[in-house]
VOSEGU-6688 format. One record per residue: x, z, y of N, C-alpha, C in turn; residue in three letters. Coordinates in Angstrom, 3 decimals, always signed. Each point is the difference from the previous one (the first is absolute). Layout:
% VOSEGU-6688
> X,Z,Y,X,Z,Y,X,Z,Y,ALA;
...
***
This chain:
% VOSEGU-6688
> +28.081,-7.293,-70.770,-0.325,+1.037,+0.957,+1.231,+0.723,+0.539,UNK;
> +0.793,+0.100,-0.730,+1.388,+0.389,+0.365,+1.311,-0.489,+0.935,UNK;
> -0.618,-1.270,+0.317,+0.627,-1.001,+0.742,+0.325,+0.738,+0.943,UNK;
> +1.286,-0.012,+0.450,+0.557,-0.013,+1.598,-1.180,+0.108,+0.959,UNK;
> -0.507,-1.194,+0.331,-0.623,-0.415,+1.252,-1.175,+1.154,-0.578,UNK;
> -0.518,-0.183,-1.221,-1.060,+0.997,+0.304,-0.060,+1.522,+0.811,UNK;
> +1.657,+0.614,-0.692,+0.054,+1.213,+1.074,+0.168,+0.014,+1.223,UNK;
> +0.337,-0.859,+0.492,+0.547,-0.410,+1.912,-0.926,-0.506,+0.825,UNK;
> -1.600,-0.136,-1.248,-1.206,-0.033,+1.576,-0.176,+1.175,+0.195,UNK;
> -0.261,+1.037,-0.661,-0.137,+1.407,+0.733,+0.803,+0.156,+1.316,UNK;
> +1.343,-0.456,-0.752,+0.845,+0.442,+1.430,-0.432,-0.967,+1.183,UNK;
> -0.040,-0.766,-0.246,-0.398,-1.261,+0.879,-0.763,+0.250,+0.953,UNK;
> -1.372,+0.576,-0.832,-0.773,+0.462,+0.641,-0.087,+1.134,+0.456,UNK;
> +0.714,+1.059,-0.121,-0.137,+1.148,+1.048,+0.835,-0.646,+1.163,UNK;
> +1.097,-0.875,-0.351,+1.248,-0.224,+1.052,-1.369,-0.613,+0.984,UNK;
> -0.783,-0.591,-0.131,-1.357,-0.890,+0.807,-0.624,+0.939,+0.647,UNK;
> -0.442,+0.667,-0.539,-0.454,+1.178,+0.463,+0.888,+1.112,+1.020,UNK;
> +0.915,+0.065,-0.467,+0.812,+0.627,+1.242,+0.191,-0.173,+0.992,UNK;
> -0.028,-1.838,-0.199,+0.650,-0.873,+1.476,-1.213,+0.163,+0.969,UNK;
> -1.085,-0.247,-0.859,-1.544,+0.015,+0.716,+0.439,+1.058,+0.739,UNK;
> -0.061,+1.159,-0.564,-0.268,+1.145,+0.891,+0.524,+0.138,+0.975,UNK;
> +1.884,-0.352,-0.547,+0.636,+0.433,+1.297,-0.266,-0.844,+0.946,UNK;
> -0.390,-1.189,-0.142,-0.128,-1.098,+1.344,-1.671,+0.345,+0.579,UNK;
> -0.756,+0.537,-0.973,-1.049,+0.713,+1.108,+0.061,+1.077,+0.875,UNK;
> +1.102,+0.702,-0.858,-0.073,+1.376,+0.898,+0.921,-0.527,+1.338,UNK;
> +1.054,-0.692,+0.078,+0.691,-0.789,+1.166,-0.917,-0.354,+0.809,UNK;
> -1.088,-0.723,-0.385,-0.878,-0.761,+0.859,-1.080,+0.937,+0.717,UNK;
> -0.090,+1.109,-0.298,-1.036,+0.997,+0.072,+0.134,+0.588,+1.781,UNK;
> -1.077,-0.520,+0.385,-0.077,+0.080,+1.358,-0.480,+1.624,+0.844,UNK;
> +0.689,-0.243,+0.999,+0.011,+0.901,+1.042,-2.004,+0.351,+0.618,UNK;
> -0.402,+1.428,-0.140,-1.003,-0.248,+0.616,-0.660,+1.049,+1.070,UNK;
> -0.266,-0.664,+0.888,-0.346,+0.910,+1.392,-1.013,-0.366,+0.175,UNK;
> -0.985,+1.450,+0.171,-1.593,+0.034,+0.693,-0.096,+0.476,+0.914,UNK;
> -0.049,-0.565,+0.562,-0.578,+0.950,+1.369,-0.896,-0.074,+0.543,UNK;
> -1.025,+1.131,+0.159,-1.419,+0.778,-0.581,-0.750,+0.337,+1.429,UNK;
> -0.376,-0.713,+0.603,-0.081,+0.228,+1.359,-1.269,+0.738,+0.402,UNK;
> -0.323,+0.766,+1.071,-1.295,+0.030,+0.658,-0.453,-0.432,+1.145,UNK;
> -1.163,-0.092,-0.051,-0.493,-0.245,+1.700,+0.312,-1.334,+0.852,UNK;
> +0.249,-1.043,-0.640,+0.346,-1.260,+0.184,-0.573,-0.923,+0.129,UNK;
> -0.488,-1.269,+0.449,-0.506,-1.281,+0.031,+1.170,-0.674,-0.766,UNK;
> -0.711,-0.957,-0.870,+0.248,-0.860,-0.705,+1.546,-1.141,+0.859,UNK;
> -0.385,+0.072,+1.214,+0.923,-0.387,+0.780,+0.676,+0.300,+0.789,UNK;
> +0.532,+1.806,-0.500,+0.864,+0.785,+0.772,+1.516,-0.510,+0.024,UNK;
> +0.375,-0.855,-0.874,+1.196,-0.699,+0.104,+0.311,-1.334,+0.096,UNK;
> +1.310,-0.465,+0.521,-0.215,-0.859,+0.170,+0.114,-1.610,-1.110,UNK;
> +0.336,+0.365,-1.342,-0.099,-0.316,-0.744,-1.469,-0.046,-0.617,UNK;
> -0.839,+0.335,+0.725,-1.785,-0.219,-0.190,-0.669,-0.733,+0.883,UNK;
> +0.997,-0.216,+0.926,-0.446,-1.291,+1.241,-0.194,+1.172,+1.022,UNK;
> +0.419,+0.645,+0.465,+0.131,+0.692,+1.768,+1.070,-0.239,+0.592,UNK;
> -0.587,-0.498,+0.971,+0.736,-0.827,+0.864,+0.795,+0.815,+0.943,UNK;
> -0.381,+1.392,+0.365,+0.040,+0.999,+0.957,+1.328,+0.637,-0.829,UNK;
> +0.130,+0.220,-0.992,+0.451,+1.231,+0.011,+1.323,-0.990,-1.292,UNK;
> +1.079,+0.593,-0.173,+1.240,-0.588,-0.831,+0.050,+0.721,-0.644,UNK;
> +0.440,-0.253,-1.558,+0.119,+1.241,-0.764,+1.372,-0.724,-0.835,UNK;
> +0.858,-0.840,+0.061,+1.136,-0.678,-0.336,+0.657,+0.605,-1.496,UNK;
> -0.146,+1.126,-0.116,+0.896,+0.658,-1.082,-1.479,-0.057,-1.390,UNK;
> -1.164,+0.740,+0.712,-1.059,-0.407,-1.046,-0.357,-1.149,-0.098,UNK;
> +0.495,-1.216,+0.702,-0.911,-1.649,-0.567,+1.129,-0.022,-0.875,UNK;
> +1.193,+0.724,+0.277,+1.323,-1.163,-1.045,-0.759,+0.907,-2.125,UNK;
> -0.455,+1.076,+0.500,-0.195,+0.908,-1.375,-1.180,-1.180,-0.160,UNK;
> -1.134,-0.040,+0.936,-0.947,-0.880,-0.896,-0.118,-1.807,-0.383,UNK;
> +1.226,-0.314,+1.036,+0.206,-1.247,-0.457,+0.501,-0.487,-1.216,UNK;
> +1.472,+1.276,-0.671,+0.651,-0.227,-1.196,-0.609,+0.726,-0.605,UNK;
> -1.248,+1.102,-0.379,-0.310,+0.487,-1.147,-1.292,-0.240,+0.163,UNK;
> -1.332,+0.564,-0.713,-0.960,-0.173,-0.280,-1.071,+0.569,+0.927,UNK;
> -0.673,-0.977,+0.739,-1.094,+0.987,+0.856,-1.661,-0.038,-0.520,UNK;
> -0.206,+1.234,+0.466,-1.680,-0.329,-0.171,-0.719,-0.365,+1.540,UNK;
> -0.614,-1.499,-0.598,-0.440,-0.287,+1.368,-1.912,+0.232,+0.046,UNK;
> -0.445,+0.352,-1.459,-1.276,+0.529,-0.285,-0.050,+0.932,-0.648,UNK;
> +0.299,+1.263,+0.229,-0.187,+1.033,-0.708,-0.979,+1.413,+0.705,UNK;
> -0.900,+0.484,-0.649,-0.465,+1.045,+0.717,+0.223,+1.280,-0.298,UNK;
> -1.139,+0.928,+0.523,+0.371,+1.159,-0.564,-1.666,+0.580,-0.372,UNK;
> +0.037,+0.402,-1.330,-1.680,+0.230,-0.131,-0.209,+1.552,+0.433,UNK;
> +0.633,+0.544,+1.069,-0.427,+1.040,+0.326,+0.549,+0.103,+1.470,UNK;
> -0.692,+0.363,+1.175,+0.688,+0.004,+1.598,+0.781,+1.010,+0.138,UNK;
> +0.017,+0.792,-0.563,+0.529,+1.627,+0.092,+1.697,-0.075,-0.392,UNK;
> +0.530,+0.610,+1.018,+1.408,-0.087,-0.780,+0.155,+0.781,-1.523,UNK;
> -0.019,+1.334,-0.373,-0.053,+0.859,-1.125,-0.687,-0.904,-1.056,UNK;
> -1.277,-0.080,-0.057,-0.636,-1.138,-1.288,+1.427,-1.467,-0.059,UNK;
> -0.084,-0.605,+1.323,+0.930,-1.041,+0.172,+0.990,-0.270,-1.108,UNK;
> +0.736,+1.064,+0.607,+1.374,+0.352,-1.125,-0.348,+0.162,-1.159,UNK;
> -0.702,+0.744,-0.414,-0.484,+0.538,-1.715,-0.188,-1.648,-0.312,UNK;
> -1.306,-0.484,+0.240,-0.251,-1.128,-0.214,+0.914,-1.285,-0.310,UNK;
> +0.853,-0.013,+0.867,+1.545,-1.109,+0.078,+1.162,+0.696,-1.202,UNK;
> -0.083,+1.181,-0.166,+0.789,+0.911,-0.734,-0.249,-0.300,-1.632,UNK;
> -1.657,+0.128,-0.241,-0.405,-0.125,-1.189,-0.447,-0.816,-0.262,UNK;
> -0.690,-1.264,+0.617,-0.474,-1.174,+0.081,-1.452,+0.183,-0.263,UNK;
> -0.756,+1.510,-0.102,-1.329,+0.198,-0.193,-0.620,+0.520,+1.332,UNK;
> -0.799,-0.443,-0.246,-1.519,+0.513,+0.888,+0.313,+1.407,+0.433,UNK;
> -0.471,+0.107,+1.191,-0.042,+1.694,+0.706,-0.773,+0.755,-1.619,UNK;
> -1.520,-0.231,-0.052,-0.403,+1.037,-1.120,+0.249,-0.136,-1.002,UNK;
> +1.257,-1.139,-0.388,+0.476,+0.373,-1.296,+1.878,+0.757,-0.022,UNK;
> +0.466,-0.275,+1.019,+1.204,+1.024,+0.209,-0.291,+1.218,+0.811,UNK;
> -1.053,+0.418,+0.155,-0.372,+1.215,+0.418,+0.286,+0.163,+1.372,UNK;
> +0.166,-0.402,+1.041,+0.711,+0.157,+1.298,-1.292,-1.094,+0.886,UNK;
> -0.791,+1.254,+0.394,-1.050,-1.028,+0.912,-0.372,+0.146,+1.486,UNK;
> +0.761,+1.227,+0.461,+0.503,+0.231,+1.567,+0.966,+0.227,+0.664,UNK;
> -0.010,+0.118,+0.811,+1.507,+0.652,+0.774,+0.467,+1.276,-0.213,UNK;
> +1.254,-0.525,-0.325,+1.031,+1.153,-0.235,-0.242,+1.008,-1.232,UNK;
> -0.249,-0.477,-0.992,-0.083,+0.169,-1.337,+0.843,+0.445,-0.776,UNK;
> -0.047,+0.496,-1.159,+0.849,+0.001,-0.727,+0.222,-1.062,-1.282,UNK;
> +1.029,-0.607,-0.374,-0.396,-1.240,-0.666,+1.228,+0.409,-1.205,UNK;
> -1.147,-0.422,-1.173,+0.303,+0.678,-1.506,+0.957,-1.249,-0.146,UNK;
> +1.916,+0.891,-0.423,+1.135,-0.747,-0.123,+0.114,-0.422,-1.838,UNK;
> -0.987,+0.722,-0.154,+0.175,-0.283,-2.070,-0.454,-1.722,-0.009,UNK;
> -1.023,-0.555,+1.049,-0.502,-1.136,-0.637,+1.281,-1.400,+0.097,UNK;
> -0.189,-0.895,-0.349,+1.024,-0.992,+0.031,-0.089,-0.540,+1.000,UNK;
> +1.291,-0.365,+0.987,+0.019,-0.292,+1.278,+1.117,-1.142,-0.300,UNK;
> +0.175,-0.935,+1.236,+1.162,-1.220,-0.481,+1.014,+0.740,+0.239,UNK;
> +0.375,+0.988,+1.192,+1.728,+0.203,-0.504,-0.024,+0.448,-1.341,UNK;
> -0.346,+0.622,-1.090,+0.111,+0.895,-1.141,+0.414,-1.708,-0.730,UNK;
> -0.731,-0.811,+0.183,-0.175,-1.662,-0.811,+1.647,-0.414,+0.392,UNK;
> -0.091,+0.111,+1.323,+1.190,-0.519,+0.487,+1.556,+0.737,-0.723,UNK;
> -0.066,+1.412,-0.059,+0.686,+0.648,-1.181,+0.194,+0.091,-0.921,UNK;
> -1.065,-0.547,-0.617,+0.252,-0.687,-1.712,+0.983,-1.116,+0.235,UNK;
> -0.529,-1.011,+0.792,+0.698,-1.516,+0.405,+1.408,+0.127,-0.236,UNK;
> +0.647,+1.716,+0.650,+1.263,+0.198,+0.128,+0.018,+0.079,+1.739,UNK;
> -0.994,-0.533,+1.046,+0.501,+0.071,+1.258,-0.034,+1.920,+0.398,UNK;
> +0.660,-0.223,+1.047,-0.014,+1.276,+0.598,-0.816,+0.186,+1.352,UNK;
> -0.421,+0.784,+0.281,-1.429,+0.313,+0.688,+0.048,+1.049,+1.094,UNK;
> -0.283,-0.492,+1.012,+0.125,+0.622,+1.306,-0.974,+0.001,+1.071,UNK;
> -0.312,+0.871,+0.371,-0.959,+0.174,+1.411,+0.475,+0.585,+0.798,UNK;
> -0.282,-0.544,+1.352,+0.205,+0.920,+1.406,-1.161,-0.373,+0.800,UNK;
> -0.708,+1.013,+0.806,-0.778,-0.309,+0.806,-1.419,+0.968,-0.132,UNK;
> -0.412,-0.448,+0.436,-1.488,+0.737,-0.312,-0.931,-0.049,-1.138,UNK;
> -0.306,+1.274,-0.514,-0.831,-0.124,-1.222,-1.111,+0.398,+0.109,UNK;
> -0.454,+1.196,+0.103,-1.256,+0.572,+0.552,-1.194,+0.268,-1.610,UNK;
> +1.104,+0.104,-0.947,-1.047,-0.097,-1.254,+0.611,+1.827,-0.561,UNK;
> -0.163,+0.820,+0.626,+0.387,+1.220,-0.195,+0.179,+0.406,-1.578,UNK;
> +1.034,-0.397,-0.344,+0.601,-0.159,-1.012,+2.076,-0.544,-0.261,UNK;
> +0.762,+0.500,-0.545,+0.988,-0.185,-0.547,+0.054,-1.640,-0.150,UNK;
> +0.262,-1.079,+0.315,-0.134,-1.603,-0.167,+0.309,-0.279,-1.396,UNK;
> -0.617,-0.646,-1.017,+0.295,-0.130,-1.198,+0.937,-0.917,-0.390,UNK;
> +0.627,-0.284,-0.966,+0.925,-1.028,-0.510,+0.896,-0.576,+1.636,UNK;
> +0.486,+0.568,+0.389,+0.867,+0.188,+1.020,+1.200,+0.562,-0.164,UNK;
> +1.528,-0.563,+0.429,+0.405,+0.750,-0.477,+1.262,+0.422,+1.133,UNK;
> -0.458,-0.559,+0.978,+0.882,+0.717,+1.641,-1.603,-0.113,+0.634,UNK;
> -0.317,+0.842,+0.716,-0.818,+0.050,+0.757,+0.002,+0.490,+1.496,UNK;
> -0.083,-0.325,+0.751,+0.190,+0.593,+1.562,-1.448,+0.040,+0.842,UNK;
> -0.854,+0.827,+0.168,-1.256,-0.330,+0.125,-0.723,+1.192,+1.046,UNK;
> -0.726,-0.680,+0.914,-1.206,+0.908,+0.911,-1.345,+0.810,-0.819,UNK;
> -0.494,+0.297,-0.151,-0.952,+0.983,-0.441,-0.920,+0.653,+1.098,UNK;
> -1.225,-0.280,-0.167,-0.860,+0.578,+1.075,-0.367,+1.219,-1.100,UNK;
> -0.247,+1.301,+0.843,-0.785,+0.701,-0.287,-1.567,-0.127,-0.416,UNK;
> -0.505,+0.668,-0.662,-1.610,-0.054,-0.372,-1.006,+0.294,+1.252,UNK;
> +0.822,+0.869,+0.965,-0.198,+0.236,+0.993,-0.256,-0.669,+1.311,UNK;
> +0.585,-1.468,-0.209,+0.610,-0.581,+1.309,+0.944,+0.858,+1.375,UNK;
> +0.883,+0.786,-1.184,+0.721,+0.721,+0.607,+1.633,-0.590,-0.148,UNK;
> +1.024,+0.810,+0.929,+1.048,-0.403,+0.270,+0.217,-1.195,-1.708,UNK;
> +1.253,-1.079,+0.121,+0.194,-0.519,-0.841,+0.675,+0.611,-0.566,UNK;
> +0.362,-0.088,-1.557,+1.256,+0.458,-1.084,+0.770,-0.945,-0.590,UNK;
> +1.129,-0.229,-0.030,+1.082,-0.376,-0.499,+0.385,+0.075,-1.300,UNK;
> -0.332,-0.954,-1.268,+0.278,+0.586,-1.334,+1.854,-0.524,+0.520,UNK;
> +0.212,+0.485,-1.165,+1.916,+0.227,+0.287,+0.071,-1.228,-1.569,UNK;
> +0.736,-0.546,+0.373,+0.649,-1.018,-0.503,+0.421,+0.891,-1.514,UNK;
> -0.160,-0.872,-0.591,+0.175,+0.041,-1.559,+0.744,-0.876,-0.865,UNK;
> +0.941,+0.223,-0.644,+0.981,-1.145,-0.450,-0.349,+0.635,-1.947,UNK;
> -0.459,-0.879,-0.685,+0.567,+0.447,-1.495,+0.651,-0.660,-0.486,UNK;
> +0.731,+0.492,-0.996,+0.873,-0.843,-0.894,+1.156,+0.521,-0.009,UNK;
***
């Protein structure tokens, strides 16, 4: 039991284990959503429209991953987001009309994506009257409850 070789699989094996990691975390890909509204399936031209060029978005969906069947189980933008956010049902993430407020405690993929180690960013429109959860630059529109003037959350950097 004392043998040489017996102590040098431990090492062996973490040294295996290390390499794993570091050559996954190398490999660990870049990822962009972009979360659209109000669109036909063939608003670009990377969906077959013939009319209209979109050159910079076919090259994103030619080299990375597209959804060419994906829906949304709610029409509403506010549910929308919650829904895509948490991967649950309007009446089970609580967010079932417009311009809502949408509870940031539940588990959402950027928060997943932050465990992963990626870093997490939004710009654009949110409309879930709420602080954006597991985010961690945010640049974002905000409708009032009101359908009054828009608000501007202010960019947030931690760390």
């Amino acid at each position: 039991m004392n043998h040489p070789a017996f102590l040098l699989r431990p090492l062996f094996t973490f040294a295996i284990l290390l390499f794993i990691f570091f050559a996954a975390e190398a490999k660990r890909p870049n990822i962009l959503l972009i979360f659209s509204d109000d669109h036909a399936k063939k608003a670009l031209s990377c969906y077959g429209n013939q009319d209209i060029k979109t050159p910079a978005l076919d090259r994103i969906a030619n080299e990375g991953m597209r959804f060419d069947h994906a829906l949304t189980p709610n029409s509403f933008c506010t549910p929308a987001r919650a829904a895509a956010l948490t991967g649950k049902y309007s009446h089970r993430n609580g967010v079932t009309h417009l311009n809502q407020r949408f509870d940031g405690s539940q588990q959402t993929f950027p928060k997943l994506l932050q465990k992963a180690g990626y870093e997490t960013t939004l710009f654009g429109k949110w409309h879930l009257l709420s602080r954006p959860p597991g985010l961690i630059i945010f640049a974002c529109k905000k409708c009032r409850e009101n359908h009054g003037t828009p608000m501007y959350l202010s960019p947030i950097i931690h760390g």
